[in-house]
mmCIF file of the C-alpha atoms, coordinates in Angstrom:
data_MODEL
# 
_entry.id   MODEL 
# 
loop_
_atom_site.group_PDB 
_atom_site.id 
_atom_site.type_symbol 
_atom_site.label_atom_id 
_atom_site.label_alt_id 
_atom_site.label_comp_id 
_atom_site.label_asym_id 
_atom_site.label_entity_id 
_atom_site.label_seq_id 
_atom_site.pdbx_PDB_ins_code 
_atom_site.Cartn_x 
_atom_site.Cartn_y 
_atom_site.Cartn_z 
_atom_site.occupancy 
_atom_site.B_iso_or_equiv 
_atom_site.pdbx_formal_charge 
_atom_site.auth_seq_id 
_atom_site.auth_comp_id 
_atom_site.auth_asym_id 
_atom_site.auth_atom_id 
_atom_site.pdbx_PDB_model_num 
ATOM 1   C CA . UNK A 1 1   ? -0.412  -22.688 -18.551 1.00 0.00 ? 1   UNK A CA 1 
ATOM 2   C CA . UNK A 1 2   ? -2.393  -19.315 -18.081 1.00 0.00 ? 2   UNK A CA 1 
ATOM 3   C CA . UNK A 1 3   ? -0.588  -16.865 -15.298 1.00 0.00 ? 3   UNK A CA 1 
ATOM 4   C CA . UNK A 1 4   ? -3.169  -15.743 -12.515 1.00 0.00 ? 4   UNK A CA 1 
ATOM 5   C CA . UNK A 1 5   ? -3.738  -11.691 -12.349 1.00 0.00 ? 5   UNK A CA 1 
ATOM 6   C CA . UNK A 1 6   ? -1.514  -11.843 -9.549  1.00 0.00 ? 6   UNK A CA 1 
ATOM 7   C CA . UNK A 1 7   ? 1.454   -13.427 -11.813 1.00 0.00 ? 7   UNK A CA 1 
ATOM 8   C CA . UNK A 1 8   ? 0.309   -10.888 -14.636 1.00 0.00 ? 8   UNK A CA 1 
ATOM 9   C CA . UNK A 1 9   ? 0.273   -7.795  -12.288 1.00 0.00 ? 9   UNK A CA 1 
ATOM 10  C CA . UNK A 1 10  ? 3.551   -8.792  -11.267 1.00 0.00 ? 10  UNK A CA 1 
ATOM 11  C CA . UNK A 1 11  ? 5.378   -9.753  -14.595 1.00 0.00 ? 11  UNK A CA 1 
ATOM 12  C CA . UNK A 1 12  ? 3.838   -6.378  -16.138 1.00 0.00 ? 12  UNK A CA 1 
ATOM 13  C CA . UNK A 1 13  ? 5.348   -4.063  -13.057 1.00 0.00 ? 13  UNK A CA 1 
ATOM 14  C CA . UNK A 1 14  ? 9.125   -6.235  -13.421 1.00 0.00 ? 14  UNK A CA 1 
ATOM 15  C CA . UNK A 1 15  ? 9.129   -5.518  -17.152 1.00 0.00 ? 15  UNK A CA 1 
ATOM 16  C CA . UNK A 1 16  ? 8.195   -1.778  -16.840 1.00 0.00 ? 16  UNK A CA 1 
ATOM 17  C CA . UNK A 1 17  ? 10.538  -1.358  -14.386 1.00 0.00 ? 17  UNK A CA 1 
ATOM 18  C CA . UNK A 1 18  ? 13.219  -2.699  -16.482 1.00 0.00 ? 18  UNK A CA 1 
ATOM 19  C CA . UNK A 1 19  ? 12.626  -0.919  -19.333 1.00 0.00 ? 19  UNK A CA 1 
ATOM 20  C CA . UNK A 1 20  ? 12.108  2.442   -17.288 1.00 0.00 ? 20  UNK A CA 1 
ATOM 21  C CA . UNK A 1 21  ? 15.560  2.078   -15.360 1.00 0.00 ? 21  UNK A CA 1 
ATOM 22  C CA . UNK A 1 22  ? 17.438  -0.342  -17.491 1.00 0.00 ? 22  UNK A CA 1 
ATOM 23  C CA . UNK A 1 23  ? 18.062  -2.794  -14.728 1.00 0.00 ? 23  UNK A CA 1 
ATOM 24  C CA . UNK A 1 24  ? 16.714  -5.625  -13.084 1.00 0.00 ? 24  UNK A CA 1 
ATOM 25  C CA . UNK A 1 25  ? 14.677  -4.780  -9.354  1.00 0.00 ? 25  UNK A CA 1 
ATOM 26  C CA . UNK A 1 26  ? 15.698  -6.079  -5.995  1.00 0.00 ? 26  UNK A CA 1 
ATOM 27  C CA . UNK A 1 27  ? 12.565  -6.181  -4.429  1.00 0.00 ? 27  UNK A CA 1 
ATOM 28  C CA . UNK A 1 28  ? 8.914   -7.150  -5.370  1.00 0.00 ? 28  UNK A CA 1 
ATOM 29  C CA . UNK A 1 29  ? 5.751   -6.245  -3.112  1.00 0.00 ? 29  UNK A CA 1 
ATOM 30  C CA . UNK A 1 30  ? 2.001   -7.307  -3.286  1.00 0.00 ? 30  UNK A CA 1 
ATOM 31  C CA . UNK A 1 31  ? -0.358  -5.414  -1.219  1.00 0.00 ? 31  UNK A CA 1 
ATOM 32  C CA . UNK A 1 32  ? -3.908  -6.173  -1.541  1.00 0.00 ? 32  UNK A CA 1 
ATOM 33  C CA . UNK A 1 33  ? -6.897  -4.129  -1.220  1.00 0.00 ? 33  UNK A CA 1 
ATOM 34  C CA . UNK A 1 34  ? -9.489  -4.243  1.152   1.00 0.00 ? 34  UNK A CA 1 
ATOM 35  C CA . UNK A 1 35  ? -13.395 -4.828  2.221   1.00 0.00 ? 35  UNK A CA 1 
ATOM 36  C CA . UNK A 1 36  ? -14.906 -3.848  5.181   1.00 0.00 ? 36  UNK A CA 1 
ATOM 37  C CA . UNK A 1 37  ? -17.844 -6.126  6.389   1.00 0.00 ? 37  UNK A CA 1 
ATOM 38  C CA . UNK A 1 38  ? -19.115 -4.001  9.442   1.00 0.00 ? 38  UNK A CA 1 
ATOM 39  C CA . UNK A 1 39  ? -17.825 -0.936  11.024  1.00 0.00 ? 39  UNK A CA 1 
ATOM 40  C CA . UNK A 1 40  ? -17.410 2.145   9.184   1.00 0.00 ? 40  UNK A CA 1 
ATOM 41  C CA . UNK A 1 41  ? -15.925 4.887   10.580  1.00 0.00 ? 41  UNK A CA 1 
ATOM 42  C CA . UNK A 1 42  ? -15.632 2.781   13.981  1.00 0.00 ? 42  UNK A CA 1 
ATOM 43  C CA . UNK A 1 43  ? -12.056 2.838   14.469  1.00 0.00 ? 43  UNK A CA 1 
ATOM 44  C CA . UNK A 1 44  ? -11.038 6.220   15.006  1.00 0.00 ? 44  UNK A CA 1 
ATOM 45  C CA . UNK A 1 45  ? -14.470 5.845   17.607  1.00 0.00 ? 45  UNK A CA 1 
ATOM 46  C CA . UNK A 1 46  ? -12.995 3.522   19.684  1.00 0.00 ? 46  UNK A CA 1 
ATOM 47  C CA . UNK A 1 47  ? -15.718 0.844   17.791  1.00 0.00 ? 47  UNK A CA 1 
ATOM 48  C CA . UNK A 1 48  ? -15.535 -2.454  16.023  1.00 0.00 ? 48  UNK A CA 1 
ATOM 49  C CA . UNK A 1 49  ? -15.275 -3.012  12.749  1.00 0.00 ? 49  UNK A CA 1 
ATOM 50  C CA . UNK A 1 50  ? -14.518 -6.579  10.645  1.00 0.00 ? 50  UNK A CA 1 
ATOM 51  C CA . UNK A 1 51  ? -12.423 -6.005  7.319   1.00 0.00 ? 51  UNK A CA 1 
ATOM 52  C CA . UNK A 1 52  ? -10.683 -8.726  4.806   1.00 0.00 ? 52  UNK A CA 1 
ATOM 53  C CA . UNK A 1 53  ? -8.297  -8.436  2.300   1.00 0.00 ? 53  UNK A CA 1 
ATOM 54  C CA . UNK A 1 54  ? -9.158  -8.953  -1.362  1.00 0.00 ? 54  UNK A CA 1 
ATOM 55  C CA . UNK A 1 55  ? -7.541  -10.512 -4.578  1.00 0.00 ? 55  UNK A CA 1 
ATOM 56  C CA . UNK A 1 56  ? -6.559  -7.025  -6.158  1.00 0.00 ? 56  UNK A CA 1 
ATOM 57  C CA . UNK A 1 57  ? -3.338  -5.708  -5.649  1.00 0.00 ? 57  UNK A CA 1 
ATOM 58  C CA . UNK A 1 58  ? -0.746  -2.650  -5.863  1.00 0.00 ? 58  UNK A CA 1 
ATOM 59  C CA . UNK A 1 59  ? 2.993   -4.592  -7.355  1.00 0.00 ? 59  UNK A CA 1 
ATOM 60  C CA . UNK A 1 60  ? 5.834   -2.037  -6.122  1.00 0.00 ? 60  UNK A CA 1 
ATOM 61  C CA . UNK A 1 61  ? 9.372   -3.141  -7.678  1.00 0.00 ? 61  UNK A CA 1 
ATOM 62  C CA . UNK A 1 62  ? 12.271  -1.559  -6.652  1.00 0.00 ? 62  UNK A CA 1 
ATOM 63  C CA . UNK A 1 63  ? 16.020  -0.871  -6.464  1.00 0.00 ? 63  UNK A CA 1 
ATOM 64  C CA . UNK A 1 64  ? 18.433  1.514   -5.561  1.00 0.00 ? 64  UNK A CA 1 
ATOM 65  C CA . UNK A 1 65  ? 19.893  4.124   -7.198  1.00 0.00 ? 65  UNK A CA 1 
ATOM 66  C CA . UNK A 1 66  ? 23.021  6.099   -7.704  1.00 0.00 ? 66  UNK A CA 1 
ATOM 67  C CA . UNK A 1 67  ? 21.261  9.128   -8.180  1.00 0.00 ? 67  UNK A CA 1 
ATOM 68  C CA . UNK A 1 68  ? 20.352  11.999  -5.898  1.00 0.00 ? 68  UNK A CA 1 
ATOM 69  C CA . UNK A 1 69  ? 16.920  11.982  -5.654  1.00 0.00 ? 69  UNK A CA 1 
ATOM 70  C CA . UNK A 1 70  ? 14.562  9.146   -6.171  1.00 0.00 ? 70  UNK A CA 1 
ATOM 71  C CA . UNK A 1 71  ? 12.527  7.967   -8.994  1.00 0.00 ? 71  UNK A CA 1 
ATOM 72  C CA . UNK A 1 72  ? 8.547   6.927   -8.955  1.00 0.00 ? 72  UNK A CA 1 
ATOM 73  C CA . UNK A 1 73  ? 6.854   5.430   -11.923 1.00 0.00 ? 73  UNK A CA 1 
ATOM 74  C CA . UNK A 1 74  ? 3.535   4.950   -12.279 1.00 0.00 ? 74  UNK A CA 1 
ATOM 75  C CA . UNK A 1 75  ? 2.024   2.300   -14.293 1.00 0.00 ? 75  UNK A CA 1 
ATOM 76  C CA . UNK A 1 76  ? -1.989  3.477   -13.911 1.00 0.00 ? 76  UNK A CA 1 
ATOM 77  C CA . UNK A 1 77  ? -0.895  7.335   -14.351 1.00 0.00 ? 77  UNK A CA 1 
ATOM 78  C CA . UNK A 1 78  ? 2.199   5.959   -17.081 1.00 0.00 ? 78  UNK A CA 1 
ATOM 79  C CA . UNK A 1 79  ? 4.126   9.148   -15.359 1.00 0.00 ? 79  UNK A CA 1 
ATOM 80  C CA . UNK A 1 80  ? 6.865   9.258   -12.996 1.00 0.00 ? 80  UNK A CA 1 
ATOM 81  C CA . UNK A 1 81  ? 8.164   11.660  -10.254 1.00 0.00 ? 81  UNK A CA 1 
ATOM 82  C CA . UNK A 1 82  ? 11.861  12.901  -9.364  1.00 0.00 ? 82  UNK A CA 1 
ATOM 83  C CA . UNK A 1 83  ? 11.248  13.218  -5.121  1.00 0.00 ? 83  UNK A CA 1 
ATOM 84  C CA . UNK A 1 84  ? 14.618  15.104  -3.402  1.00 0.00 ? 84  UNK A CA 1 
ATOM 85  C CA . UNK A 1 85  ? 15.445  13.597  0.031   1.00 0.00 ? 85  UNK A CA 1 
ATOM 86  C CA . UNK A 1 86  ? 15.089  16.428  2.486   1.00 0.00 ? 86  UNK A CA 1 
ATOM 87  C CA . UNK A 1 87  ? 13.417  18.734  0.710   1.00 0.00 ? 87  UNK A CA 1 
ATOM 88  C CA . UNK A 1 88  ? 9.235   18.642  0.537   1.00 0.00 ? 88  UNK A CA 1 
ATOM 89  C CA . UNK A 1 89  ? 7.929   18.205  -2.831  1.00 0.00 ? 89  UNK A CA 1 
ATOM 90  C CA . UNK A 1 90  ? 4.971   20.181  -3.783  1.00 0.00 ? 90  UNK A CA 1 
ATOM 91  C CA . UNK A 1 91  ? 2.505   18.196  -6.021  1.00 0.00 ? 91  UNK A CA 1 
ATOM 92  C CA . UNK A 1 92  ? -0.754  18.927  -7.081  1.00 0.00 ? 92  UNK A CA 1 
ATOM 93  C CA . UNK A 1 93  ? -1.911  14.942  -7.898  1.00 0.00 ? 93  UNK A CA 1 
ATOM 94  C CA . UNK A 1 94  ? -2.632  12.827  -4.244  1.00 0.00 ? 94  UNK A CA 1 
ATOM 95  C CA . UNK A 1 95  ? -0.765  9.711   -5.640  1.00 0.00 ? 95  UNK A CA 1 
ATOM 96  C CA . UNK A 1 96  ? 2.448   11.843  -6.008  1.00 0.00 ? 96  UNK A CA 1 
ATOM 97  C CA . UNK A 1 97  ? 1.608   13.808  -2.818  1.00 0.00 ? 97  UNK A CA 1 
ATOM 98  C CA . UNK A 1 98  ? 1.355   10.533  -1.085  1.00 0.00 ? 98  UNK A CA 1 
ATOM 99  C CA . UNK A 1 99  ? 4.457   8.921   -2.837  1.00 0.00 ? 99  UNK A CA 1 
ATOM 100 C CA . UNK A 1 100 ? 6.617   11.711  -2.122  1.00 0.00 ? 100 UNK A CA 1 
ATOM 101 C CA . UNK A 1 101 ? 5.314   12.113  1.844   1.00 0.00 ? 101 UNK A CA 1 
ATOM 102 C CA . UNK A 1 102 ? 5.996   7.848   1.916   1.00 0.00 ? 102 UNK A CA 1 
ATOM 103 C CA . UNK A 1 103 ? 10.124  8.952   0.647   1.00 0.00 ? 103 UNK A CA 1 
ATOM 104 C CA . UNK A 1 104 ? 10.367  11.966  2.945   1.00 0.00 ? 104 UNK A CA 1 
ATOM 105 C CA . UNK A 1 105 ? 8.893   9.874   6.204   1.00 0.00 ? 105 UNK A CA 1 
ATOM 106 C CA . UNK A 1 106 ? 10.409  6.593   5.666   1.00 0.00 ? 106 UNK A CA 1 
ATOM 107 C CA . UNK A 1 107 ? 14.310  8.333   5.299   1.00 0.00 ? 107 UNK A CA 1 
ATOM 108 C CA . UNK A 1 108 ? 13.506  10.647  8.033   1.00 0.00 ? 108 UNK A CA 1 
ATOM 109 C CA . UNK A 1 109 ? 12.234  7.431   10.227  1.00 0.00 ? 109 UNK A CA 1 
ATOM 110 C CA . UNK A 1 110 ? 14.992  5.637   9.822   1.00 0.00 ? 110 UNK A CA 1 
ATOM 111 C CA . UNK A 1 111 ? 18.151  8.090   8.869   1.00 0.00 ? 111 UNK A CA 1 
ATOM 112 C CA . UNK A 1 112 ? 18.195  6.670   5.046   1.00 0.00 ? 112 UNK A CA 1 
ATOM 113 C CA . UNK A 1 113 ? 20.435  8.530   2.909   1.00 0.00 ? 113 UNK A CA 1 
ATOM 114 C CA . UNK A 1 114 ? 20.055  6.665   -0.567  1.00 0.00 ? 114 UNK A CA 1 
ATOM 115 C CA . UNK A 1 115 ? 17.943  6.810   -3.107  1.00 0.00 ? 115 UNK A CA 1 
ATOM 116 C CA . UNK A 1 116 ? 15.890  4.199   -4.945  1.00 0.00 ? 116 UNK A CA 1 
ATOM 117 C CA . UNK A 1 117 ? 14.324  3.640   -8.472  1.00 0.00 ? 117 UNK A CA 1 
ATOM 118 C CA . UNK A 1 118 ? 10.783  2.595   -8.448  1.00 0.00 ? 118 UNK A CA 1 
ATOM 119 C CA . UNK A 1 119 ? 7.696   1.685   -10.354 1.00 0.00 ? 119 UNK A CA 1 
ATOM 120 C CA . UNK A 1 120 ? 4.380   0.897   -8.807  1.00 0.00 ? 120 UNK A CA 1 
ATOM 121 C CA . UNK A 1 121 ? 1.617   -0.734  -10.554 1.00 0.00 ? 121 UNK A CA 1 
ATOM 122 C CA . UNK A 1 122 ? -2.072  -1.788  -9.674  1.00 0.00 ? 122 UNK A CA 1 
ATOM 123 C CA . UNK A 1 123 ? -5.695  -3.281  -10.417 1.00 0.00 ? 123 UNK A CA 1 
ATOM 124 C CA . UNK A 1 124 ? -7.319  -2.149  -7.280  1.00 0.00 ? 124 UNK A CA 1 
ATOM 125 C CA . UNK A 1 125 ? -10.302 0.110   -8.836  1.00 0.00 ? 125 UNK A CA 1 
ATOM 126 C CA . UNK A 1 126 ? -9.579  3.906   -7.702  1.00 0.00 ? 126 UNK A CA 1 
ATOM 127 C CA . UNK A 1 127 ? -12.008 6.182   -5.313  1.00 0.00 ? 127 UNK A CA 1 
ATOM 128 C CA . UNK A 1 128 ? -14.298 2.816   -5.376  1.00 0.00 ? 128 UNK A CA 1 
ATOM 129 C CA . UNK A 1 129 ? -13.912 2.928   -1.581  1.00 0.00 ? 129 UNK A CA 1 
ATOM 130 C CA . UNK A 1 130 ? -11.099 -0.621  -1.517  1.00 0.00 ? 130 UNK A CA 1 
ATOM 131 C CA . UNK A 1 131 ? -8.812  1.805   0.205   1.00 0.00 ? 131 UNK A CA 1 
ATOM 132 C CA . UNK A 1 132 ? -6.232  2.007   -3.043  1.00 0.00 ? 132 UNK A CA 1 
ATOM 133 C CA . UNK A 1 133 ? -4.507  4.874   -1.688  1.00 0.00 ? 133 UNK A CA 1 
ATOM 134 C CA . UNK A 1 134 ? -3.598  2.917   1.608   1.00 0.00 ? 134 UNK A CA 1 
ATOM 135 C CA . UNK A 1 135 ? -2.783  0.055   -0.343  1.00 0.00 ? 135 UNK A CA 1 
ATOM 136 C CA . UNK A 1 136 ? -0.080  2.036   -2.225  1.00 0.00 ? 136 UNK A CA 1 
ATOM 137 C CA . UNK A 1 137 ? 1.673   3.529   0.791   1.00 0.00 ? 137 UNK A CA 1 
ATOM 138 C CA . UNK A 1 138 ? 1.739   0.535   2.034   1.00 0.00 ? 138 UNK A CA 1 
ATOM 139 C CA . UNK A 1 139 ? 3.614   -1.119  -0.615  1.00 0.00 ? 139 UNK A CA 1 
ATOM 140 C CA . UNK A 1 140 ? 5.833   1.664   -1.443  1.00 0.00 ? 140 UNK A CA 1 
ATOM 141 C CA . UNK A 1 141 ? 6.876   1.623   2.573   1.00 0.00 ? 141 UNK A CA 1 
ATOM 142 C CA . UNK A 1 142 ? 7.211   -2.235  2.934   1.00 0.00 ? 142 UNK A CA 1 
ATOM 143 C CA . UNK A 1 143 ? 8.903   -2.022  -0.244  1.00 0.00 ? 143 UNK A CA 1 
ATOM 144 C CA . UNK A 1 144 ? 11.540  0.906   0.906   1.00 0.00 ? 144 UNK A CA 1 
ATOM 145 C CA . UNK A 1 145 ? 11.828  -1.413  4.168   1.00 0.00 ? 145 UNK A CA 1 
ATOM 146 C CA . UNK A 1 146 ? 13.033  -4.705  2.576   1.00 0.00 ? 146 UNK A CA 1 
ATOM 147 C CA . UNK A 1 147 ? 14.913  -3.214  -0.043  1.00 0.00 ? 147 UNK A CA 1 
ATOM 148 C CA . UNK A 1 148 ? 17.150  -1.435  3.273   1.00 0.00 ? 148 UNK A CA 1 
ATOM 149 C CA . UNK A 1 149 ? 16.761  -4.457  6.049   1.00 0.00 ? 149 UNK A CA 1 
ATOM 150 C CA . UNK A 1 150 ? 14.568  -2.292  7.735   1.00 0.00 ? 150 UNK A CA 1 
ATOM 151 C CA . UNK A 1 151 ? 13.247  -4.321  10.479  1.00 0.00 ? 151 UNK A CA 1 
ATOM 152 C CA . UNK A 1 152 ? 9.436   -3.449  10.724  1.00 0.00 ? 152 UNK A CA 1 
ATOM 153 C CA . UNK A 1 153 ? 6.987   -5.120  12.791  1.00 0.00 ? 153 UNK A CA 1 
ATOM 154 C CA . UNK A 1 154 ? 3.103   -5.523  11.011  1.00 0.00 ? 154 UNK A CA 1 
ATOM 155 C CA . UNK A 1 155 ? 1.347   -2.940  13.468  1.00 0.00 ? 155 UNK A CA 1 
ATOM 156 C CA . UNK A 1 156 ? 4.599   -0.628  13.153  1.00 0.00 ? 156 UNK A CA 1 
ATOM 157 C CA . UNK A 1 157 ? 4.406   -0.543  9.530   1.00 0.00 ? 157 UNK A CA 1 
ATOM 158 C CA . UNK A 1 158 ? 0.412   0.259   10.184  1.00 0.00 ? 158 UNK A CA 1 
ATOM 159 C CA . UNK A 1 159 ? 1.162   3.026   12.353  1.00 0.00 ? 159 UNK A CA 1 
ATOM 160 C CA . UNK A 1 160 ? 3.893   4.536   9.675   1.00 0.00 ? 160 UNK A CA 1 
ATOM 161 C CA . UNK A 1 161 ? 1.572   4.173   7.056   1.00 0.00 ? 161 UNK A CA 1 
ATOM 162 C CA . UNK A 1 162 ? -1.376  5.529   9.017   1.00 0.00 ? 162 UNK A CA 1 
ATOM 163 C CA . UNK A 1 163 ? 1.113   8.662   9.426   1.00 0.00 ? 163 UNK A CA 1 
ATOM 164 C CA . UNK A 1 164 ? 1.824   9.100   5.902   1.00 0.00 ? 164 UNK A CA 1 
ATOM 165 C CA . UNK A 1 165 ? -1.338  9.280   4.971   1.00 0.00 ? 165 UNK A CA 1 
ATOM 166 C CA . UNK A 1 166 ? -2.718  11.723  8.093   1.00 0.00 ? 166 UNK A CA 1 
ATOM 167 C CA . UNK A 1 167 ? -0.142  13.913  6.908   1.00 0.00 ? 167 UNK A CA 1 
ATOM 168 C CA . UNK A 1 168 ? -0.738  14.213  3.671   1.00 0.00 ? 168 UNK A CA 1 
ATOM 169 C CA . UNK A 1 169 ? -4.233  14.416  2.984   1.00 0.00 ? 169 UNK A CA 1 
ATOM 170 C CA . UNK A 1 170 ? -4.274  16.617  6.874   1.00 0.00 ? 170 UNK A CA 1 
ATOM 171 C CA . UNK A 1 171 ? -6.753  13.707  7.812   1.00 0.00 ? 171 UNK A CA 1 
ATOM 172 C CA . UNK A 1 172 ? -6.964  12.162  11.521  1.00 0.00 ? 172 UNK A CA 1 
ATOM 173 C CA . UNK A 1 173 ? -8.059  8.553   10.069  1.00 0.00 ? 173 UNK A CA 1 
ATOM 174 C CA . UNK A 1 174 ? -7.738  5.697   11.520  1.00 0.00 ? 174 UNK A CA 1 
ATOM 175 C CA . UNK A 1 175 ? -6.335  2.098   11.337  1.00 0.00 ? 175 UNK A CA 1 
ATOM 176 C CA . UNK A 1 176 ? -9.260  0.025   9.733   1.00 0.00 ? 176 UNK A CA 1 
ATOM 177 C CA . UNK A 1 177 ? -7.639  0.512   6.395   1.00 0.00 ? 177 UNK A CA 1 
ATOM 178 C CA . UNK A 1 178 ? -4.000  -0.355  7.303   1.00 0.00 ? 178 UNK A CA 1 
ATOM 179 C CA . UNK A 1 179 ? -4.930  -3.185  9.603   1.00 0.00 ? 179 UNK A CA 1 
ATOM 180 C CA . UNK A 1 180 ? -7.254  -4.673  7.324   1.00 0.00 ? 180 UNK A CA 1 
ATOM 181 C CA . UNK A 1 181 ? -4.643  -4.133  4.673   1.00 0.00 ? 181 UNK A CA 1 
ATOM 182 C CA . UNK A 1 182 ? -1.457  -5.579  6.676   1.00 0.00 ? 182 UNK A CA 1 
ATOM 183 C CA . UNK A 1 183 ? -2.997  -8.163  9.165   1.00 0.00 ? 183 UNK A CA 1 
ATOM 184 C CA . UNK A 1 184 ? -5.692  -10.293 7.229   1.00 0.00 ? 184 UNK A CA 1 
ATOM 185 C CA . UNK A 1 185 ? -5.017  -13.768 6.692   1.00 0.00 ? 185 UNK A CA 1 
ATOM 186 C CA . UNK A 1 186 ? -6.548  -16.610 3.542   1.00 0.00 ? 186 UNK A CA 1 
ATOM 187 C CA . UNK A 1 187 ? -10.236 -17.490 4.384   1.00 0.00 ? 187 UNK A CA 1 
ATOM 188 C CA . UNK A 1 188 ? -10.831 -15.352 7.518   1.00 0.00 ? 188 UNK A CA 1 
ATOM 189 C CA . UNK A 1 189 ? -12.228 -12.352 8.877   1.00 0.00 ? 189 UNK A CA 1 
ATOM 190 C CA . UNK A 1 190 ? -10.510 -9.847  10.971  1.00 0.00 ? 190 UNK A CA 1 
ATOM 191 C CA . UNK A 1 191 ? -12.227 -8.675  13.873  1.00 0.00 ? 191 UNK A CA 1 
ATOM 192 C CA . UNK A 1 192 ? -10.505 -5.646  15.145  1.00 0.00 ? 192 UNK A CA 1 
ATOM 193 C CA . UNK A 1 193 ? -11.870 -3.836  18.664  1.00 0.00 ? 193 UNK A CA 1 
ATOM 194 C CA . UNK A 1 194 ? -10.482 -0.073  18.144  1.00 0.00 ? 194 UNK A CA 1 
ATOM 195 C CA . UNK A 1 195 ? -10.932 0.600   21.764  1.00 0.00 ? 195 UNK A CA 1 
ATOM 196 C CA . UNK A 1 196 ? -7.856  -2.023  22.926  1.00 0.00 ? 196 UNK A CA 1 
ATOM 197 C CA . UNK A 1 197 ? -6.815  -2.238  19.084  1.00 0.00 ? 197 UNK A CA 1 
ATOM 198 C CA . UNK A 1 198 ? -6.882  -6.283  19.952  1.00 0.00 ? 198 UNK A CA 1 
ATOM 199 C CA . UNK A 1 199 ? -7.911  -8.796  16.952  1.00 0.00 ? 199 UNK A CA 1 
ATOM 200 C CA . UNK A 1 200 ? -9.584  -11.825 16.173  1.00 0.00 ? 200 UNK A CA 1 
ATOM 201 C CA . UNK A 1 201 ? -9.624  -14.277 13.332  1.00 0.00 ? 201 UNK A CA 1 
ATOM 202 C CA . UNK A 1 202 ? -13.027 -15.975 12.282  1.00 0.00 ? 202 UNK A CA 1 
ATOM 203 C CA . UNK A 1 203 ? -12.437 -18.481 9.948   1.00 0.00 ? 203 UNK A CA 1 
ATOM 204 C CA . UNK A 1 204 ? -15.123 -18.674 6.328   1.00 0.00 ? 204 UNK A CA 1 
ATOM 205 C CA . UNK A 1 205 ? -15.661 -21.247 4.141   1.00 0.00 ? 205 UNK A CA 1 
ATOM 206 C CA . UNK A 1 206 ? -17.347 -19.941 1.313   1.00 0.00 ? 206 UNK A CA 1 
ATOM 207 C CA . UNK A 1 207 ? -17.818 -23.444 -0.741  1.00 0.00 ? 207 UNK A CA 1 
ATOM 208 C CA . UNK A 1 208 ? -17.931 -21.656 -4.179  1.00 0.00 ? 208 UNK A CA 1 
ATOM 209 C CA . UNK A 1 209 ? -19.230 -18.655 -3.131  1.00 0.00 ? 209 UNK A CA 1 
ATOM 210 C CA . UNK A 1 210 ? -18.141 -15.173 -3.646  1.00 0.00 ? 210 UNK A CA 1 
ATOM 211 C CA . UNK A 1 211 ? -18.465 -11.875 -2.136  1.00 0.00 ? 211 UNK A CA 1 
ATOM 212 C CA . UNK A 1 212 ? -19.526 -9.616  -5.079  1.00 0.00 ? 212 UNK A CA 1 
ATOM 213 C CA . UNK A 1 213 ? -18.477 -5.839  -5.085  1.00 0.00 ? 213 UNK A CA 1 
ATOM 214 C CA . UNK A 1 214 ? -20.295 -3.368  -6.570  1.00 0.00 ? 214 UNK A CA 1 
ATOM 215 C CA . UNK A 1 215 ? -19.544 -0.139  -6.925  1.00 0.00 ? 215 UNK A CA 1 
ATOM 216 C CA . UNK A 1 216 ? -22.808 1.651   -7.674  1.00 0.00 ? 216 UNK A CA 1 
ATOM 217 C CA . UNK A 1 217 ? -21.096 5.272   -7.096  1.00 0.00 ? 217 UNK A CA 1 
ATOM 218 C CA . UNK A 1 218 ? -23.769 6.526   -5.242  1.00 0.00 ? 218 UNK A CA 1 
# 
């Protein structure tokens, strides 16, 4: 029986992991991409906007770790980074900048004092504007956050990531990306009102029809 690319995505990230860290993970994560319908650069305008989730993915797999400091591999960049609790890490790439600001926050947040080992993976097309930078906070935070019983609520873990990424890139972005990201559901469309930050489902039936994206990098 042929795996979906979920299953594949997934199977991939487990057996780099354990071949990277000689062990088998704790934790798996799936965090999907996103579209946005209507609305952009509405939320941090107090505007509406109506996003949905996608079938592309980042996989983070994870575990702890005896050592020190904690260890990042990435499957699309096949490199990994050593991040020091405590201590800011200066990197000149934006996926280590923004895995190395997700460490430093989370442990600060919530007075963590071990380290982990983990390995991150995706298909979600990069700079093609399906927010794959969100997506991998994300999944590296809700990863962190099982893998240490953290006890997160959905629009808490929007407003963490949201703060990640502000301070990293020294952006004052919004929450279309994380909310579209965290709170879609199967077969709907999230209406989000930025001015209250309340939401609505509409429900789609597409009967075997497809949203096609294009990216035509203009």
């Amino acid at each position: 029986m042929e795996t979906s690319p979920k299953e594949q995505l997934v199977n991939k990230v487990r057996e780099e992991f354990k071949l990277k860290f000689k062990n088998e993970p704790k934790n798996v994560t799936l965090t999907p991409g996103r579209i946005n319908i209507i609305g952009e650069h509405t939320d941090y305008n107090e505007g509406l906007a109506m996003p949905a989730a996608i079938d592309r993915w980042i996989c983070t797999v994870v575990s702890k770790s005896s050592n020190k400091f904690s260890t990042i591999y990435s499957l699309n960049y096949n490199e990994s980074i050593l991040i020091t609790p405590h201590m800011p890490d200066k990197f000149q790439e934006i996926w280590k900048q923004l895995a190395a600001s997700s460490i430093h926050v989370i442990i600060t947040e919530f007075g963590i004092e071990e380290s982990v080992n983990m390995a991150v993976g995706g298909n979600i097309p990069i700079g093609c504007g399906l927010s794959s930078s969100t997506a991998f906070v994300i999944s590296i935070t809700k990863t962190f956050c099982h893998l240490f019983s953290i006890e997160i609520t959905d629009r808490e873990l929007a407003y963490l990531s949201q703060k990640i990424e502000n301070r990293t890139l020294g952006t004052a972005g919004g929450l279309l990306d994380q909310y579209g990201i965290i709170l879609s559901k199967k077969n709907h469309f999230l209406v989000i009102d930025f001015q209250d930050n309340t939401i609505e489902y509409i429900p789609v039936s597409f009967s075997g029809n497809s949203w096609i994206i294009v990216n035509s990098q203009i």
